[in-house]
N, C-alpha and C positions, 0 to 999 in steps of 0.2 A: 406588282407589289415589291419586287429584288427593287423595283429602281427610286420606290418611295426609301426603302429603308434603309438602300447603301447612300443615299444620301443625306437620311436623318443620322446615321451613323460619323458619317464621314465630316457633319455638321457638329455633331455634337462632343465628338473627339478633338476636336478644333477649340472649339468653347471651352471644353476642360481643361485643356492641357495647357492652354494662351496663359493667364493666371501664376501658374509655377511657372513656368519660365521665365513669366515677366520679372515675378519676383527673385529666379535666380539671378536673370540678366543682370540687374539690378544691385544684387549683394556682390559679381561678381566685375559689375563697371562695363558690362558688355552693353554697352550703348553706344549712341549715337552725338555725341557733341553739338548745339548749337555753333555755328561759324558764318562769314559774311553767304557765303552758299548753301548754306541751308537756315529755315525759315522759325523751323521751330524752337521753342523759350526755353523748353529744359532738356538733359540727357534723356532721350529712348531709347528703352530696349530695341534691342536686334536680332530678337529671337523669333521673328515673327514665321519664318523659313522653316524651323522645327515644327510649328505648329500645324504648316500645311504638309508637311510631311509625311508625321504622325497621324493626321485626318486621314489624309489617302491611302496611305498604304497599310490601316486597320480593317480601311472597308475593302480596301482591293484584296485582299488575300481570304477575306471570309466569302465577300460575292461572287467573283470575277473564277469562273470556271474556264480557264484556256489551257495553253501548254505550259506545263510548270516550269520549263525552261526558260520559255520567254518571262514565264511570270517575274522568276530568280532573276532574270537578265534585264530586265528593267529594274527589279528591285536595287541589284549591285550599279547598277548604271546610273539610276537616280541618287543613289547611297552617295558615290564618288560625285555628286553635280554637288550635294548638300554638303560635304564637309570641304572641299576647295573653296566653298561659297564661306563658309563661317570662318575657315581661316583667312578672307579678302578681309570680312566682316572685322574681323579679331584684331588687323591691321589696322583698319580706318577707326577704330576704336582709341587704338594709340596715336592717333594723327600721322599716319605713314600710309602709304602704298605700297601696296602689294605687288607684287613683279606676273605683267601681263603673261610670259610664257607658260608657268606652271598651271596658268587656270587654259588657255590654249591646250595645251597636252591633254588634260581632264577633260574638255569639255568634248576633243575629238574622240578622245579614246572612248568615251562614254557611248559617244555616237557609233561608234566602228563596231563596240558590242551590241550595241541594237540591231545593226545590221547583220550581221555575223547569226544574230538569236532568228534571221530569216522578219525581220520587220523594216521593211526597203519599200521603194518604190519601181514597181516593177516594169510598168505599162501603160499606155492605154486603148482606148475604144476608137478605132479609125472611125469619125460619124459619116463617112460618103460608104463604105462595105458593110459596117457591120463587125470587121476581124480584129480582135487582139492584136495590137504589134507590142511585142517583148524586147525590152531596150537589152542591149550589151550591157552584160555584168559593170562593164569598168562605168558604163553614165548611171545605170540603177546604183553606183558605189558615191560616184560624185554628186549624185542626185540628191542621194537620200542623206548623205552627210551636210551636203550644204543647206539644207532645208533644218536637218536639225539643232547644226550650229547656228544660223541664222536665225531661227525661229526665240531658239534659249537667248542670243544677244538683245533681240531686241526691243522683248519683252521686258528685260534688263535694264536696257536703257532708255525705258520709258518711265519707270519707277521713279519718279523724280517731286508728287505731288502727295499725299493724303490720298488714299483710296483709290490712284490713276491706275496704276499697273493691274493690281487687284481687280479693280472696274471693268477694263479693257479684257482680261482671263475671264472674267468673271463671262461677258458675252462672248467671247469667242467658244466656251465649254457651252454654253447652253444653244448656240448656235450647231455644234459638233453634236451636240445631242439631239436636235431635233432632226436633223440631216439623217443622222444612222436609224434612227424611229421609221423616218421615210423609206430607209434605203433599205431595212429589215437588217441591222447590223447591232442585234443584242448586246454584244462586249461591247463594240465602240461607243456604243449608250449607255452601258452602266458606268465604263470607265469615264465617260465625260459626265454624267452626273453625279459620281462620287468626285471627280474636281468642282464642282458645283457645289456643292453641300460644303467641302474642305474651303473654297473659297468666303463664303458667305459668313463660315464661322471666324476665317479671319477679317474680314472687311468691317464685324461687329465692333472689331476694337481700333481697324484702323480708319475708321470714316474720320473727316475732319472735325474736330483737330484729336488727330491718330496719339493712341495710346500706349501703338507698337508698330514698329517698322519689320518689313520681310527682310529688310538687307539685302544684299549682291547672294545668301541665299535661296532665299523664296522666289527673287526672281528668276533665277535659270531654274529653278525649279521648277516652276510653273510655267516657262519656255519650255524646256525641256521633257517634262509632258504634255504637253499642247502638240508639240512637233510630231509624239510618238502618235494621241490621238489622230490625227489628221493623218498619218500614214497608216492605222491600222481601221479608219473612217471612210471619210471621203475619198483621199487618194487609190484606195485598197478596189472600188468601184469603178475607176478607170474610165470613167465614160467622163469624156471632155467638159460636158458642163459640171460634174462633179468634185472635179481638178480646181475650178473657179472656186468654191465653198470655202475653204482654207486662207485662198488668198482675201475671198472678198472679208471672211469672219476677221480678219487677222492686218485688215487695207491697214489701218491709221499707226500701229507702231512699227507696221513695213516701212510703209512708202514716205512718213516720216523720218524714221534713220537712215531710208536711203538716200534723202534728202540730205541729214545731217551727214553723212559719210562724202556728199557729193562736195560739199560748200565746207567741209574741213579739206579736204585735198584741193578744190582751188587756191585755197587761201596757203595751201604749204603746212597747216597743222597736223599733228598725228592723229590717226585716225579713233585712236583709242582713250586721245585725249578730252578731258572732260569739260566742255563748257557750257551755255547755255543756249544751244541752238536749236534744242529739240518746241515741238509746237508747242506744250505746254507753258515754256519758259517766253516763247513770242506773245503768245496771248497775253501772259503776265504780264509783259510790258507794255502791253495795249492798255492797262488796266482792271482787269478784270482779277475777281477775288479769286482765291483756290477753290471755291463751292462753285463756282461761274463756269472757271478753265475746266474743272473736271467734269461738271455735267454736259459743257458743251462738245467734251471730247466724245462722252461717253455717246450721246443725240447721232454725233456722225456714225462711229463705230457701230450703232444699232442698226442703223439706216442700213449701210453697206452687209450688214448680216442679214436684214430682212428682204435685201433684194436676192440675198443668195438663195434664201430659204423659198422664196416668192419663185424665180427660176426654177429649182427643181421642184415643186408642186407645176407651174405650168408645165414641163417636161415630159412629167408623168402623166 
């Protein structure tokens, strides 16, 4: 019953609060500009990041019974992912860029207190013995940092369609959820069903053609916990095929940018720089509408979570 309500909650704090925002964004120009790179016909709000904020972390602090420490230590670590994100936001707003290092600095330090609060990657399950092997502090440090920074980027920079980035969390939290059901890992199930619930409320307004954008917000936000789930989930389980859960819930906005990271360093571009290499922007140019691109991304993305999900049932 926790997991009906913290996501009816976390659902419907999302729904309430989309609304005032929008209309602050709004009075306050905190929007999004039509331009030749972006598709849409009028300014949208950029609020959409608060919104999934606000959903989770009402239901997270009512449901979620762990160590308050860690609770506090994701809450400030998230806090600091959400306003670095709205002042990138705040910038693109005025047709400027934001300067890559300050949101760098944020986004590790964020990570480095996650880790610190004791939520890392610690190990795993040798499958020929049977025995725990416990990695050295210093790889559990660069492990679990690069998973987190990586996970918040590329979520990020998938965001790039009506309902894609959204879509894509959207399965990968219900994939985390079903995993920890399996694995008997109550928190990592609550917490990934209260991003379920927080998602769904945003996706209401941003299915195409979207009414409100997350911004460079909501997307490291929702990387950003995505990264924490899967470390306090699946990864926390150790057993090598459960290592796989993550990656596979998480295949298409990975193996995608790492794509896109491969074929900007050939070509000599910055790696941070923006253009249109990601798969969503290839398909476009195959033809396909944004209802088409997004569902066909979403089709893979489920696939590769169902084979995770499929794995550890036969396992067990």
């Amino acid at each position: 019953m926790d997991y009906v309500l913290a996501m009816v909650i976390s659902l419907i704090t999302a729904l309430i609060t989309m609304p005032f925002l929008m209309k602050l964004a709004n009075k306050l120009h905190f929007t999004d500009k039509p331009s030749k790179r972006k598709q849409h016909k009028v300014p949208t709000p950029l609020c959409g990041g608060l919104a999934l904020y606000f959903g989770f972390f009402v239901s997270y602090f009512i449901f979620l019974r762990d160590s308050m420490l860690q609770q506090i230590t994701v809450f400030v670590a998230a806090t600091m992912i959400i306003i670095i994100g709205l002042i990138d936001d705040w910038h693109k707003t005025k047709g400027k860029e934001f300067a890559i290092f300050p949101r760098l600095v944020i986004q590790l330090l964020s990570a480095i207190l996650v880790f610190k609060a004791g939520i890392f990657f610690g190990g795993f399950t040798n499958p020929f013995t049977g025995t725990y092997i416990e990695l050295n502090p210093t790889i559990q440090f660069i492990l679990t940092i690069t998973w987190i920074f990586g996970v918040t980027t590329v979520i990020n920079w998938s965001d790039g369609m009506d309902g894609l980035a959204g879509g894509l969390s959207l399965i990968s939290a219900i994939t985390f959820f079903l995993a920890a059901i399996i694995l008997d890992q109550s928190g990592s199930a609550l917490v990934s069903i209260m991003l379920v619930g927080t998602i769904l409320g945003f996706l209401y307004y941003n299915r195409f053609p979207a009414k409100v954008f997350m911004g460079d917000s909501g997307a490291n936000f929702l990387g950003f916990i995505l990264s924490i789930t899967a470390l306090e989930g699946a990864f926390k389980q150790a057993t090598v095929l459960s290592l796989f859960i993550p990656i596979l819930a998480l295949a298409v906005p990975i193996f995608d940018n790492l794509f896109v990271i491969i074929k900007r360093f050939l070509e000599g571009k910055p790696v941070y720089q923006a253009d249109r290499s990601q798969i969503h922007f290839r398909l476009e140019k195959r033809g396909l509408t944004t209802v088409q691109v997004v569902n066909y991304i979403m089709l893979i993305s489920l696939s590769f979570s169902a084979i995770s999900i499929i794995l550890l049932l036969i396992k067990r």
